[in-house]
Backbone bond lengths (Angstrom), bond angles and torsions (degrees), N, CA, C in turn:
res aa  C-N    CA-C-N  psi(-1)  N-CA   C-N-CA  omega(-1)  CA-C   N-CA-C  phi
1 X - - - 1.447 - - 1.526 108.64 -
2 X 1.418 111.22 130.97 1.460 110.39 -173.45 1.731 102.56 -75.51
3 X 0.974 111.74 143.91 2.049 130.03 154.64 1.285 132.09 -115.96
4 X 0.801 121.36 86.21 1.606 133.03 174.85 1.695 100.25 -40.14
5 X 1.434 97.63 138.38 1.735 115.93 -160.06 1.698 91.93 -66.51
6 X 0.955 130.60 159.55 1.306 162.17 178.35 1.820 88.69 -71.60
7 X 1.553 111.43 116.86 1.799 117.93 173.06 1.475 99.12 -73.84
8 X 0.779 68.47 153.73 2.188 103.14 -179.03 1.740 89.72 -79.57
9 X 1.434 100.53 135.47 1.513 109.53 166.39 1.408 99.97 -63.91
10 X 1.245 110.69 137.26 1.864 129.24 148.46 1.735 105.16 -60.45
11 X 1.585 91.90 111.39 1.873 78.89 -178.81 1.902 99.64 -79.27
12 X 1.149 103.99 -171.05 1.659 118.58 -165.51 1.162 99.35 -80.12
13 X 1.447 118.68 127.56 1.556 145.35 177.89 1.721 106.77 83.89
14 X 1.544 106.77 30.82 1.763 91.88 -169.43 1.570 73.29 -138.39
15 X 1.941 101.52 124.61 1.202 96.07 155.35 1.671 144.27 -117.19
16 X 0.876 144.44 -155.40 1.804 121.33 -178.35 1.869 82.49 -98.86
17 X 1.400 95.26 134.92 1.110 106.84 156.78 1.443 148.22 -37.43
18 X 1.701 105.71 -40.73 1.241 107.86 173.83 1.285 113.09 -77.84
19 X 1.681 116.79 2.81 1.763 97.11 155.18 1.031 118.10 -97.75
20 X 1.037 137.79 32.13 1.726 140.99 -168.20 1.298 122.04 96.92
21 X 1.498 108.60 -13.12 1.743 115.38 -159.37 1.709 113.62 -70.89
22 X 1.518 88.93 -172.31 1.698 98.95 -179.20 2.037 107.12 -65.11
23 X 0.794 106.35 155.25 1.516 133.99 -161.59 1.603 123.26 -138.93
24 X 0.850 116.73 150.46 1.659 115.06 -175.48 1.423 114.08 -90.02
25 X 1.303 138.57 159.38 1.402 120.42 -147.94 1.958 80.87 -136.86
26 X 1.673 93.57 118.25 1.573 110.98 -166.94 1.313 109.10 -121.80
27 X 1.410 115.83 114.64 1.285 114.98 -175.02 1.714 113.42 -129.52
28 X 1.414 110.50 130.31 1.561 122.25 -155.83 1.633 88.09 -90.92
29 X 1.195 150.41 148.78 1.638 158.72 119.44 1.253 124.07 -84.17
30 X 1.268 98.18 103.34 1.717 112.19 166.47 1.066 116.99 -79.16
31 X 1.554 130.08 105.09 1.389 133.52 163.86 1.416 125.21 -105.39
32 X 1.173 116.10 101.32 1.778 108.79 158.19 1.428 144.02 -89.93
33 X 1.547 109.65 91.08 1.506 114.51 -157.91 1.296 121.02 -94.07
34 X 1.497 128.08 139.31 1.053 145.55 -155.03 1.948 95.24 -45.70
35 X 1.142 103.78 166.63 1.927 101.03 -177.67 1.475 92.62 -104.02
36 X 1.229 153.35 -3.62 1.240 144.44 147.01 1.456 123.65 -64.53
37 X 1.310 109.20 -15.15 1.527 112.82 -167.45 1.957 107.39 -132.67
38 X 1.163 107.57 16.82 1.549 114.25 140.50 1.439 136.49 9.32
39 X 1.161 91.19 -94.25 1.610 133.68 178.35 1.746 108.74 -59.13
40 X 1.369 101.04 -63.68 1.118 108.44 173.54 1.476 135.44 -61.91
41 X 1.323 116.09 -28.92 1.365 127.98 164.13 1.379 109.67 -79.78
42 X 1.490 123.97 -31.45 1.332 112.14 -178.28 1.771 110.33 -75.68
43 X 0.676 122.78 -40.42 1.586 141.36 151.00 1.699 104.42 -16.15
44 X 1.379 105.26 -83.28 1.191 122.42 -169.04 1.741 106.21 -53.85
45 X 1.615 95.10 -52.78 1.980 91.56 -171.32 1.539 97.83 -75.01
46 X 1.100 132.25 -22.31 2.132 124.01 173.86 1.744 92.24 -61.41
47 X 1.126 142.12 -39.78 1.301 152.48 -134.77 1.956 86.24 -93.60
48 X 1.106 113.08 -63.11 1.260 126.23 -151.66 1.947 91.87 -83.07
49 X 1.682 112.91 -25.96 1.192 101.20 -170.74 1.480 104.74 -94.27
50 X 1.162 125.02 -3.53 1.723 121.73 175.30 1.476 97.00 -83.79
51 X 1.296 118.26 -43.80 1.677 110.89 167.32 0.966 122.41 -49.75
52 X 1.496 124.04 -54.14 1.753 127.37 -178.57 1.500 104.45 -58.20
53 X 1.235 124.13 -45.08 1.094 104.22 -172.39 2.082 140.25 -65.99
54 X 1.571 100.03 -9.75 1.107 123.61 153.35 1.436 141.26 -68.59
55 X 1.498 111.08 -0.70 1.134 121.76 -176.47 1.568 103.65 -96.61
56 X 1.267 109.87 147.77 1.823 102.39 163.94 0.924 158.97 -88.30
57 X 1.402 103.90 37.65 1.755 117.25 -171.73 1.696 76.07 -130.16
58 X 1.152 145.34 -21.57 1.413 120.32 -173.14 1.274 105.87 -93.70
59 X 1.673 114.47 151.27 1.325 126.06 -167.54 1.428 96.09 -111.84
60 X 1.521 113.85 -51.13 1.675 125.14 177.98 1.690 113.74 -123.35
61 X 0.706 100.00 158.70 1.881 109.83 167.96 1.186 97.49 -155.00
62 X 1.683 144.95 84.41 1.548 151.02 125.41 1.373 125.56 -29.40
63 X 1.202 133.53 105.20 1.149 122.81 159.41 1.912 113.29 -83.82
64 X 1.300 114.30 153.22 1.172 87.27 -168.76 2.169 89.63 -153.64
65 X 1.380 116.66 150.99 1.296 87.41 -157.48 1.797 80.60 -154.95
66 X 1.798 108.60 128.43 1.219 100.13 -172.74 1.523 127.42 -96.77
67 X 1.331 111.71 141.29 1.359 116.31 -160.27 1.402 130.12 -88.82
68 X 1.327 109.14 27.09 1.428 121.83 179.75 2.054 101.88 -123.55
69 X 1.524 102.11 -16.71 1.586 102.01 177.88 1.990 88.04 -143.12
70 X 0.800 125.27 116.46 1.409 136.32 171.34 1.352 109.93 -86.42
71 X 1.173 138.25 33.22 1.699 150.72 169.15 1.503 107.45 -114.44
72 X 1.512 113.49 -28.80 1.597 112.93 179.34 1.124 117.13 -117.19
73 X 1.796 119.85 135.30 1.157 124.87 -132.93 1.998 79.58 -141.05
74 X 1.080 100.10 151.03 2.300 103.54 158.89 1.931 76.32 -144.37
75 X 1.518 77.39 132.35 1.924 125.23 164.97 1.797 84.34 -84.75
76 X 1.240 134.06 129.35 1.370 134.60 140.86 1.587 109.73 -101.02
77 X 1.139 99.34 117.07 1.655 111.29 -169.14 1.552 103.05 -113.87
78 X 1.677 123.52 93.17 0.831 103.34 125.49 1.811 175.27 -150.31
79 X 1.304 126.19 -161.93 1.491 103.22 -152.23 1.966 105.04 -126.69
80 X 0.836 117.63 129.13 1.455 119.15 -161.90 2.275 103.16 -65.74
81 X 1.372 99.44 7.30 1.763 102.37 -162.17 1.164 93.30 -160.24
82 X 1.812 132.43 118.90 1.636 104.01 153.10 1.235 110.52 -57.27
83 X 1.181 150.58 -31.94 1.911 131.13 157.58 1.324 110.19 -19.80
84 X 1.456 121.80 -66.30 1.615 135.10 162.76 1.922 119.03 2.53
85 X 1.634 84.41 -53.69 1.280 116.15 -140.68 1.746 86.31 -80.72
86 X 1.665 95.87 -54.83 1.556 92.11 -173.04 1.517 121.56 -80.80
87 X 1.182 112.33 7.21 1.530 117.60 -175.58 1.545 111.36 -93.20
88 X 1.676 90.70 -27.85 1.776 111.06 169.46 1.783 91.39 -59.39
89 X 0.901 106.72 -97.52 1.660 108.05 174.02 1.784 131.02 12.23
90 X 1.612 103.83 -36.95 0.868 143.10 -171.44 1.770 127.79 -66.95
91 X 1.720 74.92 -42.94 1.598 108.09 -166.37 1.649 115.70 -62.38
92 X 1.402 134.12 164.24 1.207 131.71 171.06 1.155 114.65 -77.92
93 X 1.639 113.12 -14.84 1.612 96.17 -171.17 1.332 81.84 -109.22
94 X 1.422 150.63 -7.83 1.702 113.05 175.31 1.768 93.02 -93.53
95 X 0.934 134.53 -27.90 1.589 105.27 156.87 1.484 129.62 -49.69
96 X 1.465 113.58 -18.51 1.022 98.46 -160.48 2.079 103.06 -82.39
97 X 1.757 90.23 -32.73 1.578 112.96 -161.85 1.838 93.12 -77.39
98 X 1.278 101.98 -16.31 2.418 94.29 -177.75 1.200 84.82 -72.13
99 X 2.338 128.55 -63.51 1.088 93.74 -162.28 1.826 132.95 -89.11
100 X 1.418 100.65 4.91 1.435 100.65 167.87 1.749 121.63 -73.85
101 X 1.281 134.37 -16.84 1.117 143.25 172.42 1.791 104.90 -108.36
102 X 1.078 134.03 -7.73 1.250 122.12 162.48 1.966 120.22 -24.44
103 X 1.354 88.17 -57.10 1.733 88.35 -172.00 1.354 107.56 -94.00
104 X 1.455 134.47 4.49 1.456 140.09 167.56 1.268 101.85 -70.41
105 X 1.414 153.46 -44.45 0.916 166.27 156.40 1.861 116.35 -17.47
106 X 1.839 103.93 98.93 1.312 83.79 165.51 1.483 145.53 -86.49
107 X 1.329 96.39 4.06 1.559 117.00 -177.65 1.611 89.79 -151.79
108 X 1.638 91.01 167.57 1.709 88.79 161.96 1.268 129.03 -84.92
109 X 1.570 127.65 132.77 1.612 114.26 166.71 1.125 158.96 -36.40
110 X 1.092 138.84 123.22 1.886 119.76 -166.97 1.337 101.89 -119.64
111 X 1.606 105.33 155.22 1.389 93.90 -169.63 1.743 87.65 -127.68
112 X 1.554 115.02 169.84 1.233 112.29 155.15 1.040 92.62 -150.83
113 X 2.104 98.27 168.96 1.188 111.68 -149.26 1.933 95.00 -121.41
114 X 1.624 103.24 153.25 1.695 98.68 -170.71 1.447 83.92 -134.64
115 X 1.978 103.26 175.83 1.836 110.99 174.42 1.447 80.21 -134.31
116 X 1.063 94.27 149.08 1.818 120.58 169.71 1.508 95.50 -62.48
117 X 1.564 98.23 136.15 1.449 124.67 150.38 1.471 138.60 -86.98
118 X 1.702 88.95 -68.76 1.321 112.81 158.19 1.354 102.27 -147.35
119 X 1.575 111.98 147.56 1.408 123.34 -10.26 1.398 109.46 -74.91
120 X 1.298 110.01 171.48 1.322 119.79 172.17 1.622 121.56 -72.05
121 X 1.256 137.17 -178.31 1.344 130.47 -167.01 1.040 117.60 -61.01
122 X 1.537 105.24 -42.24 1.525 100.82 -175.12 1.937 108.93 -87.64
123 X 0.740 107.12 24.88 1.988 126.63 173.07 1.584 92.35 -93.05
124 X 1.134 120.18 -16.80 2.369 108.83 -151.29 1.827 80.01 -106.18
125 X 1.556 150.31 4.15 0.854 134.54 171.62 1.908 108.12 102.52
């Protein structure tokens, strides 16, 4: 007989989303990088994502890189606040990784933005 896992307490002031509440702030990055510069961007965003992930508004930083075209890459970013998000922004190492991959870039990136479903906030760690 199947059992659905036991929910994670909602800690205090965090609510489940599907009542309207606060939510985790999830942002997808589409990158398409030049096929000469590979290596080097993957380098740079692992570099920038062991950093992000030490900060405290981030829950995840994924790099993630697809294996049928190795030029397109999604950043899964995510950040417990869009504040989170822009304070990341902020940081020395994602300045450092915008302008080291600036010209790796074969187009510019787009990002979009998602809210947790499941799990709930306190599910992202």
């Amino acid at each position: 007989m199947y059992r659905p896992a036991q929910a994670f307490p909602v800690p205090d002031g965090m609510q489940d989303l599907r009542k309207g509440g606060n939510h985790m702030h999830i942002v997808h990055v589409h990158v398409h990088v030049k096929p000469e510069s590979v290596e080097a961007f993957r380098n740079a965003t692992i570099e920038n994502a062991r950093n992000s992930v030490t900060e405290l508004g981030v829950a995840r930083f994924d790099v993630i890189q697809q294996p049928d075209d190795p030029t397109c890459f999604v950043l899964v970013e995510v950040y417990r606040t869009p504040e989170d998000q822009l304070k990341h922004r902020e940081t020395a190492h994602y300045l450092k990784w915008r302008d080291a991959v600036a010209e790796m870039m074969a187009e510019p990136r787009t990002a979009h933005k998602y809210a947790n479903v499941f799990p709930d906030d306190a599910g992202w760690g």
